[in-house]
C-alpha positions, 0 to 999 in steps of 0.5 A: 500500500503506498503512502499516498493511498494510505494518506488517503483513507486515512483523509476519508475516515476521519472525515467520515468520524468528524460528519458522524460526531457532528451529527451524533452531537445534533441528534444527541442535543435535539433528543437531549440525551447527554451521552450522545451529546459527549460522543458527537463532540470528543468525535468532531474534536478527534475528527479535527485533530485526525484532519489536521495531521493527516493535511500537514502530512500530504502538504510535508510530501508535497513540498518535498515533492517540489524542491526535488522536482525543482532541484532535477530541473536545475540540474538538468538546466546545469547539464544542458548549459554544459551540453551533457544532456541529450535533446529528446530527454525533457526535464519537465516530464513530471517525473520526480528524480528517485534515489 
């Protein structure tokens, strides 16, 4: 399982806990049985922290992504300027460099 699809359903669960938690909270309000009430509100807080992380995780990668995409083209500018790079290879093909 990659990373990104793992980072994924984790994203998709805890919003799915923090719609449960709020709407367990509306309904347990509304009814005006306490213990719903308390379950909706610790399930939207979790749901909020769980959201949080899992955001600053895919916006972490996705910088790293960046500076090693924008540390290839600079490179590769670097290696046609010096004539090491041959024309059919295009540095901007949406490949990250690996390794």
């Amino acid at each position: 399982m990659s990373a990104n699809h793992f980072d994924q359903t984790a994203l998709a669960v805890s919003k799915a806990v923090t719609i449960t938690g709020g709407t367990t909270a509306v309904i347990g309000g509304l009814t005006l049985y306490e213990l719903g009430v308390w379950v909706g509100i610790i399930g939207v807080i979790l749901g909020y922290i769980s959201g949080q992380y899992w955001s600053w995780r895919k916006d972490r990668r996705e910088r790293l992504e960046q500076e090693l995409r924008e540390q290839f083209r600079c490179n590769a500018l670097e290696a046609m300027k010096a004539g090491k790079w041959n024309t059919w290879q295009d540095p901007t093909d949406g490949e990250a460099p690996r390794g």
